[in-house]
PDBQT receptor file of N, H, CA, C and O in Angstrom, charges set to zero:
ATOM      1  N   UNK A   1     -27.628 -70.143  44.545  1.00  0.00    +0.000 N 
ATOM      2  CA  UNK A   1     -26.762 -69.393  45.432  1.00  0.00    +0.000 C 
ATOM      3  C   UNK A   1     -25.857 -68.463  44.643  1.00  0.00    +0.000 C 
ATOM      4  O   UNK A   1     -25.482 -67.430  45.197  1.00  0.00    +0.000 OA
ATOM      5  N   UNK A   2     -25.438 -68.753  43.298  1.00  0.00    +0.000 N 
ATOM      6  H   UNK A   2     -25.742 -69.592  42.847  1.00  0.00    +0.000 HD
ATOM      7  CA  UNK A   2     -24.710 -68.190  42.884  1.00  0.00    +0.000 C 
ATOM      8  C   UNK A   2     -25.351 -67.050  42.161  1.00  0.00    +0.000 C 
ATOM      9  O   UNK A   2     -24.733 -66.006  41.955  1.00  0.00    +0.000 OA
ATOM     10  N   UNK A   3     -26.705 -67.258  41.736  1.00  0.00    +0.000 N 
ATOM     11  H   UNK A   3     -27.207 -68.107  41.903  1.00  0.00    +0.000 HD
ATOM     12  CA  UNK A   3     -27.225 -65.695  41.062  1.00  0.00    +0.000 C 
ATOM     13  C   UNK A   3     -27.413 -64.631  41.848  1.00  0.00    +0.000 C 
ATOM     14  O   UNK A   3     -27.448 -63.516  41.329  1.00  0.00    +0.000 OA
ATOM     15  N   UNK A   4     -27.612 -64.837  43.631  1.00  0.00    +0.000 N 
ATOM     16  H   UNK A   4     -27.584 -65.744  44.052  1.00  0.00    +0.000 HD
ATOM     17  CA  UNK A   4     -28.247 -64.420  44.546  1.00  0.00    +0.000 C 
ATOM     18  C   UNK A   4     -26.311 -63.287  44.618  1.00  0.00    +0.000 C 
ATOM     19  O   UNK A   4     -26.100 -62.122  44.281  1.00  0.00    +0.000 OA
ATOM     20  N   UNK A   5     -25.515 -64.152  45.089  1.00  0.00    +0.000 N 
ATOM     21  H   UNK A   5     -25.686 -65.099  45.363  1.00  0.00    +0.000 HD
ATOM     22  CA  UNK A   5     -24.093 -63.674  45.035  1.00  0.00    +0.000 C 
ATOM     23  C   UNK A   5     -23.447 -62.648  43.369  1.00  0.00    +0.000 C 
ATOM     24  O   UNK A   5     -22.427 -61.980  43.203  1.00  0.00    +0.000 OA
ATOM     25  N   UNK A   6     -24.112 -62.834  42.831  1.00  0.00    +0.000 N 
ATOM     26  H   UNK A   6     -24.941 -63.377  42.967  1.00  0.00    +0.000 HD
ATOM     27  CA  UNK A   6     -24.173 -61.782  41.619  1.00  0.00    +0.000 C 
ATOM     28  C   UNK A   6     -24.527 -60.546  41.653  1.00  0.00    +0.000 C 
ATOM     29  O   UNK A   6     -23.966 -59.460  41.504  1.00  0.00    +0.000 OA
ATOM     30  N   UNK A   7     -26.182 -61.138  42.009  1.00  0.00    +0.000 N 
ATOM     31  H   UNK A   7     -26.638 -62.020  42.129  1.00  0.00    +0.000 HD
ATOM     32  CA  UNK A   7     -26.835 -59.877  41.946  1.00  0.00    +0.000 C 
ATOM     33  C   UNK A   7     -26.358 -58.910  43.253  1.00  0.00    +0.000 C 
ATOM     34  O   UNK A   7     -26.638 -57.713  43.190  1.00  0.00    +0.000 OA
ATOM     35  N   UNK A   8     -25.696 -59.387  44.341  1.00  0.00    +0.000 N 
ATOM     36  H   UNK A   8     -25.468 -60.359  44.392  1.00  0.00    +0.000 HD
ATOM     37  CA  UNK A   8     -25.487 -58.435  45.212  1.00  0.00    +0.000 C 
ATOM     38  C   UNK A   8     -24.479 -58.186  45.375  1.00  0.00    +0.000 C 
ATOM     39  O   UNK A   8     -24.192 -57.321  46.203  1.00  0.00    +0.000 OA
ATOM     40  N   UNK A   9     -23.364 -58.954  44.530  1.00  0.00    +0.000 N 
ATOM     41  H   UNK A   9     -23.597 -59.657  43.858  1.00  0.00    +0.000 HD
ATOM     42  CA  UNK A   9     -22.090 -58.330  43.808  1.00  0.00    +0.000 C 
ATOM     43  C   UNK A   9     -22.488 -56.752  42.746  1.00  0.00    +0.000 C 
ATOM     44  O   UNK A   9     -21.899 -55.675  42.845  1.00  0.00    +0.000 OA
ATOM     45  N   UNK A  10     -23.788 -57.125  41.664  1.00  0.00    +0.000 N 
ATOM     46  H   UNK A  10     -24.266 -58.000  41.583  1.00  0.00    +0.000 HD
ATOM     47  CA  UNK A  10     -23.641 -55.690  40.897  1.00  0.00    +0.000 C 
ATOM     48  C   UNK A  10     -24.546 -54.484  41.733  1.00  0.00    +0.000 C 
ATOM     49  O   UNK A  10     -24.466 -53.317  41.349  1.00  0.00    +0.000 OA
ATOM     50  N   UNK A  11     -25.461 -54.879  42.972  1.00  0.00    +0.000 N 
ATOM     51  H   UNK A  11     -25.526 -55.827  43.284  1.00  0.00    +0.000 HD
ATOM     52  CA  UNK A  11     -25.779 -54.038  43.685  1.00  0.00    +0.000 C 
ATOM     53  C   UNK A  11     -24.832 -53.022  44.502  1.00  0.00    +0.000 C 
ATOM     54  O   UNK A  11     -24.958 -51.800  44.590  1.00  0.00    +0.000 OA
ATOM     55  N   UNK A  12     -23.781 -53.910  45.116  1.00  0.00    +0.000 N 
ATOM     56  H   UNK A  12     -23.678 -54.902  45.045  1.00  0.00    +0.000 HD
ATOM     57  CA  UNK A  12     -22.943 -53.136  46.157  1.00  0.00    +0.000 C 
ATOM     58  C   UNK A  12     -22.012 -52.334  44.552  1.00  0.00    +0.000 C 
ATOM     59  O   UNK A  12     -22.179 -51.115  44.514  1.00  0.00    +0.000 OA
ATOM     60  N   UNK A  13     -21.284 -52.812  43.562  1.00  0.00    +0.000 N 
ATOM     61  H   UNK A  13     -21.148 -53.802  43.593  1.00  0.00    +0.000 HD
ATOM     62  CA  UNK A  13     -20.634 -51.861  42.830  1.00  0.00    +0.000 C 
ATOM     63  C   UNK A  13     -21.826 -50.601  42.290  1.00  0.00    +0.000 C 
ATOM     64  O   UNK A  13     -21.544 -49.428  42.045  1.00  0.00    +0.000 OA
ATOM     65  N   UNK A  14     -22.766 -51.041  42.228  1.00  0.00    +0.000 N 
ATOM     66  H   UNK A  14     -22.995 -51.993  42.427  1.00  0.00    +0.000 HD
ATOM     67  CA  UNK A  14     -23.649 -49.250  41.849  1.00  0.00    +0.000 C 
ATOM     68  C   UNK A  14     -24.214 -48.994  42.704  1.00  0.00    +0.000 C 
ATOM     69  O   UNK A  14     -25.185 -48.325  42.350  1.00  0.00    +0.000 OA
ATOM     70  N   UNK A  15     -24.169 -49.223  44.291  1.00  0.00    +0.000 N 
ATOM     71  H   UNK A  15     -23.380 -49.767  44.578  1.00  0.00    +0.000 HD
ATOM     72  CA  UNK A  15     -23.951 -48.340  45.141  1.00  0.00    +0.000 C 
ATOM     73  C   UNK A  15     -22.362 -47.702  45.221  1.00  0.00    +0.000 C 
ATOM     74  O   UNK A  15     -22.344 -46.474  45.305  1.00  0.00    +0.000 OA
ATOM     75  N   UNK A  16     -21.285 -48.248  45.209  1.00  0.00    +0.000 N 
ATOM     76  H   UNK A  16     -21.299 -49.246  45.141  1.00  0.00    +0.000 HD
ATOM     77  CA  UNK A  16     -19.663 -47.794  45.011  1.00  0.00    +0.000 C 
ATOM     78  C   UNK A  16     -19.984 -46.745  43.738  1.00  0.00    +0.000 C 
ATOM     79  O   UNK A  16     -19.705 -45.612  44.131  1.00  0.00    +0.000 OA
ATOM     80  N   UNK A  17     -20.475 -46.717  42.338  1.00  0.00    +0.000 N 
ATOM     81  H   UNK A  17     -20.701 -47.638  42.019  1.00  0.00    +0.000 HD
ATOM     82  CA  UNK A  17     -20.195 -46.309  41.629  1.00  0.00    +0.000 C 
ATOM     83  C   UNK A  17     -20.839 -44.501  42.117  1.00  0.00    +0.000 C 
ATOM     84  O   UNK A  17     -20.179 -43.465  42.028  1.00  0.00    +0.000 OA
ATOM     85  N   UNK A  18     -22.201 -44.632  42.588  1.00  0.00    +0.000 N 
ATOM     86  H   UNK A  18     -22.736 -45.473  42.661  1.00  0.00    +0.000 HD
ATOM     87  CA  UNK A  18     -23.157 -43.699  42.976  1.00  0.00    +0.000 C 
ATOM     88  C   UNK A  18     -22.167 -42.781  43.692  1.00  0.00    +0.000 C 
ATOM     89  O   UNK A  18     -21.869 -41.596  43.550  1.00  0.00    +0.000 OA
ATOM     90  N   UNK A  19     -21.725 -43.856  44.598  1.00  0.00    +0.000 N 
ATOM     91  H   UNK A  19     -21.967 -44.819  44.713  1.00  0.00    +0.000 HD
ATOM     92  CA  UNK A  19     -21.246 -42.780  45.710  1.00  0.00    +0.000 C 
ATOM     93  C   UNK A  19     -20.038 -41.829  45.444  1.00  0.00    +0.000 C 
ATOM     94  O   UNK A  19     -19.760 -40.733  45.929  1.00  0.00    +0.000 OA
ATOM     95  N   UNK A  20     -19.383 -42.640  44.474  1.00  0.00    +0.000 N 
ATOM     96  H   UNK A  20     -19.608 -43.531  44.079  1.00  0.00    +0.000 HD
ATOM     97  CA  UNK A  20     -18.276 -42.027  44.037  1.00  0.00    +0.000 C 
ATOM     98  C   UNK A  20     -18.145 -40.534  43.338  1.00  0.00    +0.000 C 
ATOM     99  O   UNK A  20     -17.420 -39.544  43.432  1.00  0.00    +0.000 OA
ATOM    100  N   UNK A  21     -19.490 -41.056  42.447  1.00  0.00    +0.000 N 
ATOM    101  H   UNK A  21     -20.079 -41.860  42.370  1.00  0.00    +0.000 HD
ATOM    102  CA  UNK A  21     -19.789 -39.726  41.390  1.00  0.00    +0.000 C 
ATOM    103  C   UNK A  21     -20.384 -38.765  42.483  1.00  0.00    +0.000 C 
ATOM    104  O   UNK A  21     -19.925 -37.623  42.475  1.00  0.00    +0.000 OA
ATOM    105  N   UNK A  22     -21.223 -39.029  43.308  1.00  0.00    +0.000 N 
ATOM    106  H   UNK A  22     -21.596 -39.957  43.315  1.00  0.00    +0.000 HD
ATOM    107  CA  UNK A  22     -21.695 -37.570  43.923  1.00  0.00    +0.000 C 
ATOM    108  C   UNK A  22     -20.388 -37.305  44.894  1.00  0.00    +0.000 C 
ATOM    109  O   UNK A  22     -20.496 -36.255  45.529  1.00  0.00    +0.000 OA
ATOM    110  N   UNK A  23     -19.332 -37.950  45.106  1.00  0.00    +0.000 N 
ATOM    111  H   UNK A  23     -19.245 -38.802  44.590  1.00  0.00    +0.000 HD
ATOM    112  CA  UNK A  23     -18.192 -37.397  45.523  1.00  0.00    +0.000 C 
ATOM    113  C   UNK A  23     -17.340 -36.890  45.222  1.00  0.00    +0.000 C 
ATOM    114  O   UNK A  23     -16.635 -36.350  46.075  1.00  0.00    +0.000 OA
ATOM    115  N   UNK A  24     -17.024 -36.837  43.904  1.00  0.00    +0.000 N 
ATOM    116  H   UNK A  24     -17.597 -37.276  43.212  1.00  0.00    +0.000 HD
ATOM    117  CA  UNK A  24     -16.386 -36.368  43.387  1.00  0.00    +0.000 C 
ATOM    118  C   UNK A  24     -16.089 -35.542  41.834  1.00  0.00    +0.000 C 
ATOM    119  O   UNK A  24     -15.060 -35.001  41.430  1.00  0.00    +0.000 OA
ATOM    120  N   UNK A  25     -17.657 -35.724  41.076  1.00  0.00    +0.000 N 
ATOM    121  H   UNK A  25     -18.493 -36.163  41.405  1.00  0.00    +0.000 HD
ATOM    122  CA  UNK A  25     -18.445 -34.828  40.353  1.00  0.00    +0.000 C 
ATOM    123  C   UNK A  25     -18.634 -33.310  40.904  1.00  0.00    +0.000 C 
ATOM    124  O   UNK A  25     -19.401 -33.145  41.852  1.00  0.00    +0.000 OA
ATOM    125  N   UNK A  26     -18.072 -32.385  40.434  1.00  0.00    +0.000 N 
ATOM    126  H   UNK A  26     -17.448 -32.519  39.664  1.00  0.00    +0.000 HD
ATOM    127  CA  UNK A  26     -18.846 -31.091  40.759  1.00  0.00    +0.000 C 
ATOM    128  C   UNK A  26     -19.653 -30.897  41.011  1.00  0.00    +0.000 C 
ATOM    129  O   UNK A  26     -20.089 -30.899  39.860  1.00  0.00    +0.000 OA
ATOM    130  N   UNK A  27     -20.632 -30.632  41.679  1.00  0.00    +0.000 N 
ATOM    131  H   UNK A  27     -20.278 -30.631  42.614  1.00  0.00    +0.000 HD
ATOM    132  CA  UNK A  27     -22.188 -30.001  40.973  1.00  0.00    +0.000 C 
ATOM    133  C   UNK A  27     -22.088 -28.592  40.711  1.00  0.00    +0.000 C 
ATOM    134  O   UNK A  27     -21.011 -28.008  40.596  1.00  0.00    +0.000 OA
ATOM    135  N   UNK A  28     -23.320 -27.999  40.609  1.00  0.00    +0.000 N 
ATOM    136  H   UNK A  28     -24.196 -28.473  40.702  1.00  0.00    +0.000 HD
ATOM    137  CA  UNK A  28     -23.735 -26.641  39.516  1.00  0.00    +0.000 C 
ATOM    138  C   UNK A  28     -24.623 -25.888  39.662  1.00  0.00    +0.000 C 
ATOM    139  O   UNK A  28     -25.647 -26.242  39.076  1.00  0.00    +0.000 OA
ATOM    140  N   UNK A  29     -24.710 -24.689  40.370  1.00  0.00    +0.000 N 
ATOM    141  H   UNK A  29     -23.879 -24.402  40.846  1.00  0.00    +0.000 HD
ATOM    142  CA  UNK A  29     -25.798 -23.953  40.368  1.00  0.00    +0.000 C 
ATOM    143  C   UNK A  29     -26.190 -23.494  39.848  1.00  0.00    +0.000 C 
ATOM    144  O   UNK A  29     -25.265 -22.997  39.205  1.00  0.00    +0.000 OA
ATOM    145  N   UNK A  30     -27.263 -23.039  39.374  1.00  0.00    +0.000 N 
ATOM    146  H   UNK A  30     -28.014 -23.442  39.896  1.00  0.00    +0.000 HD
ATOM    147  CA  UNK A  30     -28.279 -22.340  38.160  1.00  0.00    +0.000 C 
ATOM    148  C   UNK A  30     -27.043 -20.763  37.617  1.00  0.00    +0.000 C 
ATOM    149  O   UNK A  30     -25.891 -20.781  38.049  1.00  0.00    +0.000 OA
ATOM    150  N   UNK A  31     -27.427 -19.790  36.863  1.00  0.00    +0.000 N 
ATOM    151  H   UNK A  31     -28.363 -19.775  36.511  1.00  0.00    +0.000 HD
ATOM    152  CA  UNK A  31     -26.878 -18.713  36.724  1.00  0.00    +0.000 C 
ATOM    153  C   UNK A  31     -27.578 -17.530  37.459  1.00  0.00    +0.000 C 
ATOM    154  O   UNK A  31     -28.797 -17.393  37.358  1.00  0.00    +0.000 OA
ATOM    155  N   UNK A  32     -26.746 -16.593  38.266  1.00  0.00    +0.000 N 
ATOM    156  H   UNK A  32     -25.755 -16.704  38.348  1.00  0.00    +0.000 HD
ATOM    157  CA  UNK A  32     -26.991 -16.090  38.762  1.00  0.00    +0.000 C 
ATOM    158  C   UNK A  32     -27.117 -16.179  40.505  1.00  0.00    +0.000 C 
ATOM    159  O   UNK A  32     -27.315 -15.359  41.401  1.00  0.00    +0.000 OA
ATOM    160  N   UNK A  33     -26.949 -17.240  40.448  1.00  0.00    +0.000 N 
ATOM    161  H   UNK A  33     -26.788 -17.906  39.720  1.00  0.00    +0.000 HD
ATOM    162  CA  UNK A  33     -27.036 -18.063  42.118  1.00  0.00    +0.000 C 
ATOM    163  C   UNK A  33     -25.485 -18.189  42.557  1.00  0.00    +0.000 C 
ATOM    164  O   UNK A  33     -24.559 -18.568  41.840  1.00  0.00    +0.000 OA
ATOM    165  N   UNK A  34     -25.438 -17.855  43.663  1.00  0.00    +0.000 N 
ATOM    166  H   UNK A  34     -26.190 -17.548  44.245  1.00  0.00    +0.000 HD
ATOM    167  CA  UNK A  34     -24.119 -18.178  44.503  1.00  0.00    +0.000 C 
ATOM    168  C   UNK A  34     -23.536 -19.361  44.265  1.00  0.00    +0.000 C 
ATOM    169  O   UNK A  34     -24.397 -20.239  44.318  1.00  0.00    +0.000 OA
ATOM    170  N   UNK A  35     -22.440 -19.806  44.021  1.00  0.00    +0.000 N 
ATOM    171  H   UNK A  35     -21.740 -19.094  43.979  1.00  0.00    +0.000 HD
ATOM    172  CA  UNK A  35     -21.939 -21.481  44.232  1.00  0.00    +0.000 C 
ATOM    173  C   UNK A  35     -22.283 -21.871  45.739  1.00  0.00    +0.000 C 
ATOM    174  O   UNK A  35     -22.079 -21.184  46.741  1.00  0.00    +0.000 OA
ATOM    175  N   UNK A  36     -22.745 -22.898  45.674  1.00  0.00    +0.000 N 
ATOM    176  H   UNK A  36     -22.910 -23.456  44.860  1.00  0.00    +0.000 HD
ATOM    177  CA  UNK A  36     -22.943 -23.747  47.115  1.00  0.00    +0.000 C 
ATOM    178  C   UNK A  36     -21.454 -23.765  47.514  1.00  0.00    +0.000 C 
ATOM    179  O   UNK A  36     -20.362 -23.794  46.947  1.00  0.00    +0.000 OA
ATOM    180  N   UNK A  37     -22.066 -23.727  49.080  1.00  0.00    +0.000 N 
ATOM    181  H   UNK A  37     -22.953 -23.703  49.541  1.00  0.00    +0.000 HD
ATOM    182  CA  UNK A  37     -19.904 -23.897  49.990  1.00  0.00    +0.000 C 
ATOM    183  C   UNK A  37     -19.970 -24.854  51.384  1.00  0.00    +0.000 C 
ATOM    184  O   UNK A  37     -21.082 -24.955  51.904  1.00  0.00    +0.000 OA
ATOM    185  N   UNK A  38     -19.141 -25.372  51.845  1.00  0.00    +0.000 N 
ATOM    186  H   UNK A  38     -18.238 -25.290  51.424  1.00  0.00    +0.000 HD
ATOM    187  CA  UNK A  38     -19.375 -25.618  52.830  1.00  0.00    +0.000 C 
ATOM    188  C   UNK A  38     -18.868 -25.392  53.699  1.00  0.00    +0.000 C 
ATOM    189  O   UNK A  38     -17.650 -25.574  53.714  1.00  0.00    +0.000 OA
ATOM    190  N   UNK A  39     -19.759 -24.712  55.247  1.00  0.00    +0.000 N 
ATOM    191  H   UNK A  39     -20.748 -24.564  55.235  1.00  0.00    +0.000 HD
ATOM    192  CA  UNK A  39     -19.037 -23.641  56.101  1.00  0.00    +0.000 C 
ATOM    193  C   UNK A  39     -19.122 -24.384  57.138  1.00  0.00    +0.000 C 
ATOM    194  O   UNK A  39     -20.020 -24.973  57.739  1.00  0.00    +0.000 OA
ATOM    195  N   UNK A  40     -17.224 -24.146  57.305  1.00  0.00    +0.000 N 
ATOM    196  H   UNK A  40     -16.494 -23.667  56.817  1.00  0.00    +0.000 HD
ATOM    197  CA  UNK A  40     -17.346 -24.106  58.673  1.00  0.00    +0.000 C 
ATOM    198  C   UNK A  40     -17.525 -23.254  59.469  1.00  0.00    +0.000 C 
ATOM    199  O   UNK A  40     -18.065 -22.312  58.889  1.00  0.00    +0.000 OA
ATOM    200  N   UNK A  41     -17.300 -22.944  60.993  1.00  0.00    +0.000 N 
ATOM    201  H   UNK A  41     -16.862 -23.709  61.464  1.00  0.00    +0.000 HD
ATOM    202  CA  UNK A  41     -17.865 -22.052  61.975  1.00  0.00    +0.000 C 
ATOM    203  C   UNK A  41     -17.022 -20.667  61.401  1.00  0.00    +0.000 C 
ATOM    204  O   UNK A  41     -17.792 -19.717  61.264  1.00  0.00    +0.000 OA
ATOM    205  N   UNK A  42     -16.207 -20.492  61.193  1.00  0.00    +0.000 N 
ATOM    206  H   UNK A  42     -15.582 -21.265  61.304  1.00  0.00    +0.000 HD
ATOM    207  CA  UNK A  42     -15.394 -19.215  61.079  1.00  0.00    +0.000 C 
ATOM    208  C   UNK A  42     -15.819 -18.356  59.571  1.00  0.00    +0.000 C 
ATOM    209  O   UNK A  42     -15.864 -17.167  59.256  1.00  0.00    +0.000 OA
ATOM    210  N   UNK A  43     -16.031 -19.368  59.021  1.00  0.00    +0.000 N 
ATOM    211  H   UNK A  43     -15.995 -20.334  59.277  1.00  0.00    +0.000 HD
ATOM    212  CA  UNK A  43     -16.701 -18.798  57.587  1.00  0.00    +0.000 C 
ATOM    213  C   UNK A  43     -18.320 -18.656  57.630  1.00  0.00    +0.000 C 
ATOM    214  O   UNK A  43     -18.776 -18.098  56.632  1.00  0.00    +0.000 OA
ATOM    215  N   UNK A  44     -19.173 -19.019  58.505  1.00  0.00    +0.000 N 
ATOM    216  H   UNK A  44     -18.803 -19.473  59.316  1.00  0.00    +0.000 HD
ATOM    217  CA  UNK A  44     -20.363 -19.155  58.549  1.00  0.00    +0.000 C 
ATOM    218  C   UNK A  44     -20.187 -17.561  59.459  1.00  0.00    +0.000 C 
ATOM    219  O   UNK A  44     -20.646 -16.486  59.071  1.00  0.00    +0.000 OA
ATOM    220  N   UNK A  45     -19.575 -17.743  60.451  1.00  0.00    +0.000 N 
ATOM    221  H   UNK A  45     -19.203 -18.616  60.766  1.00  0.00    +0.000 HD
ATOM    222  CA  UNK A  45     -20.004 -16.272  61.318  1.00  0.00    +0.000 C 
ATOM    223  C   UNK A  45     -19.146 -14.994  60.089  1.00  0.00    +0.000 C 
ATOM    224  O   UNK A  45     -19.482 -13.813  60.181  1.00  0.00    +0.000 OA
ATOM    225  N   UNK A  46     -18.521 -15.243  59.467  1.00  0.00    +0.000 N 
ATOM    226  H   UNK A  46     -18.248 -16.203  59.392  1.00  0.00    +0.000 HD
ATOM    227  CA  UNK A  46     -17.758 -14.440  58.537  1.00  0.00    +0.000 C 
ATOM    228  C   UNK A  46     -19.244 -13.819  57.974  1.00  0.00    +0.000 C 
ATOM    229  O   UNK A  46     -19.728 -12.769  58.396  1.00  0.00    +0.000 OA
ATOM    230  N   UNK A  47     -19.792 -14.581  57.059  1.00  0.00    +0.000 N 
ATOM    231  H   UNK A  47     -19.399 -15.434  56.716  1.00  0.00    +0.000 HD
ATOM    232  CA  UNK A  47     -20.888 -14.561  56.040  1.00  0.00    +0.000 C 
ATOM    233  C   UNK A  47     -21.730 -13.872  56.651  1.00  0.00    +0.000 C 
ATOM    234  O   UNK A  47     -22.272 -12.873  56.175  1.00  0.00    +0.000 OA
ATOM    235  N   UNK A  48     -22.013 -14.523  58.237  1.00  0.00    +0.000 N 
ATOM    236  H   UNK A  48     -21.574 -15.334  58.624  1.00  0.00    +0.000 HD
ATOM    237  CA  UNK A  48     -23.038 -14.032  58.723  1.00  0.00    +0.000 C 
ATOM    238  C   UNK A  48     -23.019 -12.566  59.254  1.00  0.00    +0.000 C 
ATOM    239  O   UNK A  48     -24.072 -12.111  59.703  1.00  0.00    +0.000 OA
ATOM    240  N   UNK A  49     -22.340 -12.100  59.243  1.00  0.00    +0.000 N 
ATOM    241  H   UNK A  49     -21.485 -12.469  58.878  1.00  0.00    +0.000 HD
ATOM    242  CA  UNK A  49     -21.716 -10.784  59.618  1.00  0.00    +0.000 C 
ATOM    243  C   UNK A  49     -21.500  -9.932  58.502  1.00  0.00    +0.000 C 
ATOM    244  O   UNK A  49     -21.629  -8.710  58.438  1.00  0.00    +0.000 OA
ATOM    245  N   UNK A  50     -21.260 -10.497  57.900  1.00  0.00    +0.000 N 
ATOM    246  H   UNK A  50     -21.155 -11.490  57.952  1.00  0.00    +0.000 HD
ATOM    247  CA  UNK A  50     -20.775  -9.339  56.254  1.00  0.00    +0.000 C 
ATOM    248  C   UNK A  50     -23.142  -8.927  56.062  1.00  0.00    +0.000 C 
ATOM    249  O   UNK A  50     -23.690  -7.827  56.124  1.00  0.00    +0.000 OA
ATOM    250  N   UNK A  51     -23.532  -9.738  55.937  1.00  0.00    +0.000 N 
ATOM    251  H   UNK A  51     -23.087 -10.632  55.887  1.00  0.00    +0.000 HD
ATOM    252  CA  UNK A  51     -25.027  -9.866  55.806  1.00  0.00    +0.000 C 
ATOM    253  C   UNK A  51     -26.128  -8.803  57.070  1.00  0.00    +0.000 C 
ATOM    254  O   UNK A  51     -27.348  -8.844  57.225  1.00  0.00    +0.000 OA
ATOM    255  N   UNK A  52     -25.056  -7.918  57.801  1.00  0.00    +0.000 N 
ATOM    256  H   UNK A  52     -24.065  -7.884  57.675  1.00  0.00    +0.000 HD
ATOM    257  CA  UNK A  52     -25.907  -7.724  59.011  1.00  0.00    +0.000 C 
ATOM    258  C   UNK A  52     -26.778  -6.712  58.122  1.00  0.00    +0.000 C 
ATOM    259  O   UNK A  52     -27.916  -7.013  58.483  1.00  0.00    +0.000 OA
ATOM    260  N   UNK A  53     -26.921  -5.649  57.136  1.00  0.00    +0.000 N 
ATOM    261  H   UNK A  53     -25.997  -5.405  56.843  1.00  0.00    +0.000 HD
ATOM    262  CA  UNK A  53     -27.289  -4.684  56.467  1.00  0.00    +0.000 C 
ATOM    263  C   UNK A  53     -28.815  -4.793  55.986  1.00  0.00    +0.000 C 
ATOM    264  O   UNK A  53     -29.591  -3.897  55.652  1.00  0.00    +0.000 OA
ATOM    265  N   UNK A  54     -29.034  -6.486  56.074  1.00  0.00    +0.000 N 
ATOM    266  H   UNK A  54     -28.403  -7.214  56.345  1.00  0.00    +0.000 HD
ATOM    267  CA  UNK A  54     -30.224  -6.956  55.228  1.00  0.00    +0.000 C 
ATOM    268  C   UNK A  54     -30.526  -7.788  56.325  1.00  0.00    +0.000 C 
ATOM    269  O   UNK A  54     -29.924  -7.753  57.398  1.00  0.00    +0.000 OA
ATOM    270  N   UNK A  55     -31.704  -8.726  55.974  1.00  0.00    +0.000 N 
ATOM    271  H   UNK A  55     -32.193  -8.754  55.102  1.00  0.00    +0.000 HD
ATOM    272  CA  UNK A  55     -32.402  -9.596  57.123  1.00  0.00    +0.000 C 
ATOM    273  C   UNK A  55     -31.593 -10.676  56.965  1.00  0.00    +0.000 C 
ATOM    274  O   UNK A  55     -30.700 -10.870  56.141  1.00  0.00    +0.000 OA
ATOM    275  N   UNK A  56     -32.105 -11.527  58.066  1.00  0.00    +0.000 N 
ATOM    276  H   UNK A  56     -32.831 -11.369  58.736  1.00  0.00    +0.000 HD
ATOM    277  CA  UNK A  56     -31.148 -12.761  57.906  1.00  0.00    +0.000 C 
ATOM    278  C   UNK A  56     -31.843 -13.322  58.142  1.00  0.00    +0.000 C 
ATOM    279  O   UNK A  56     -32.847 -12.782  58.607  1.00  0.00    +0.000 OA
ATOM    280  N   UNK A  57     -31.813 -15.094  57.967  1.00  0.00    +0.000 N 
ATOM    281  H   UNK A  57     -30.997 -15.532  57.589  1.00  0.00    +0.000 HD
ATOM    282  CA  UNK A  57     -32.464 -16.019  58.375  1.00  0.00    +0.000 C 
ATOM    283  C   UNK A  57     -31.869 -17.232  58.743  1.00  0.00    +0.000 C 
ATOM    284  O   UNK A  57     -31.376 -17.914  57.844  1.00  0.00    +0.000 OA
ATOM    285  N   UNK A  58     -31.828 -17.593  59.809  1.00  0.00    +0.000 N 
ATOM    286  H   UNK A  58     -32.228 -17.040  60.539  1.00  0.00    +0.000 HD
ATOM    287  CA  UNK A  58     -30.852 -18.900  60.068  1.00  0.00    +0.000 C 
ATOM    288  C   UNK A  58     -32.308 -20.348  59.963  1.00  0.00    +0.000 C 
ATOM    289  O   UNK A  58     -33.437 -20.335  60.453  1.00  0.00    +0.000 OA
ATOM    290  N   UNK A  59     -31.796 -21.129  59.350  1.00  0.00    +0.000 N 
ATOM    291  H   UNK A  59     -30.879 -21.139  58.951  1.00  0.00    +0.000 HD
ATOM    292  CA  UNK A  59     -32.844 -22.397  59.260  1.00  0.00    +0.000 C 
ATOM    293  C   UNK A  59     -32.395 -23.599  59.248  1.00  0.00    +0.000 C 
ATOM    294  O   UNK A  59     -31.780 -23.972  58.249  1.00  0.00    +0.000 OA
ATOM    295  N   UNK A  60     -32.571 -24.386  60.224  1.00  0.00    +0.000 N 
ATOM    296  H   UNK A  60     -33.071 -24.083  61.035  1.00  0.00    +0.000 HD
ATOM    297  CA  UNK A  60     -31.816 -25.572  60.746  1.00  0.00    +0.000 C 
ATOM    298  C   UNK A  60     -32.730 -26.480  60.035  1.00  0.00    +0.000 C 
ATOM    299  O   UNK A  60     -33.854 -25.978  60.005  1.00  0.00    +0.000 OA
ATOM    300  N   UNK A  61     -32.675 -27.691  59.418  1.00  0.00    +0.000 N 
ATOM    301  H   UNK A  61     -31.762 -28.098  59.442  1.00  0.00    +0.000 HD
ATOM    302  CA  UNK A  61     -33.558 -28.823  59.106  1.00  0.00    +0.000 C 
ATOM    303  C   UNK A  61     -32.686 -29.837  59.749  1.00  0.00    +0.000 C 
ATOM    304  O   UNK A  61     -31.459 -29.904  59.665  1.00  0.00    +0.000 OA
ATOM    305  N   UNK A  62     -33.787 -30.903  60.645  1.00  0.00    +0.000 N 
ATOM    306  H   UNK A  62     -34.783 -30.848  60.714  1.00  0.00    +0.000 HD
ATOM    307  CA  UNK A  62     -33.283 -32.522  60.731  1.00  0.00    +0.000 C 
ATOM    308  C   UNK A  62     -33.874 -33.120  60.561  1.00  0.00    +0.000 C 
ATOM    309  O   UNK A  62     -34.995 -33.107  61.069  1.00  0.00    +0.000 OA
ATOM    310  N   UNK A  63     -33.389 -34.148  59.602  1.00  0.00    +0.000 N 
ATOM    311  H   UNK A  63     -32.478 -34.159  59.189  1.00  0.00    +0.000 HD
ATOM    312  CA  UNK A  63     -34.048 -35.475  59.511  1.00  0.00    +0.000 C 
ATOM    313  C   UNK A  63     -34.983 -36.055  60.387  1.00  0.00    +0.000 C 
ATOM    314  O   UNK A  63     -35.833 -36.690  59.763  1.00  0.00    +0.000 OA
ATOM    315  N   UNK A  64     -35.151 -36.068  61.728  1.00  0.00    +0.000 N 
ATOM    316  H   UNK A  64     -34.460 -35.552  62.235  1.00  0.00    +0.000 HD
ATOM    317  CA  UNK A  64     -36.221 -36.437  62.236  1.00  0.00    +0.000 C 
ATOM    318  C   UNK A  64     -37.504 -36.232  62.444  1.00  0.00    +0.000 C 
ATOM    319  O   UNK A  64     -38.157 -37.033  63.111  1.00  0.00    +0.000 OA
TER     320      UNK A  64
């Protein structure tokens, strides 16, 4: 009982540890590439509007 309570003691901390780092690690886009952002509605129609000159493409993905 007690190795079983270990091992899912060091499971749940490197899931905690995982989550932490992709939360609060930067990430990094290649050179030359835009920084990733995250938009809300007022900045998304902003963007999307500054862009009318060229094509656009809106592309929704879901998980299902």
């Amino acid at each position: 009982m007690k190795k079983k309570t270990v091992v899912l003691a060091l499971l749940l901390l490197a899931l905690a540890v995982a989550a932490a780092y992709l939360r609060y690690i930067p990430g990094h886009t290649p050179a030359g590439q835009a920084p990733l952002v995250n938009l809300d509605q007022a900045a998304f129609e902003q963007q999307f509007r500054a862009a009318a000159t060229g094509p656009r493409v809106l592309v929704l993905l879901s998980p299902t």
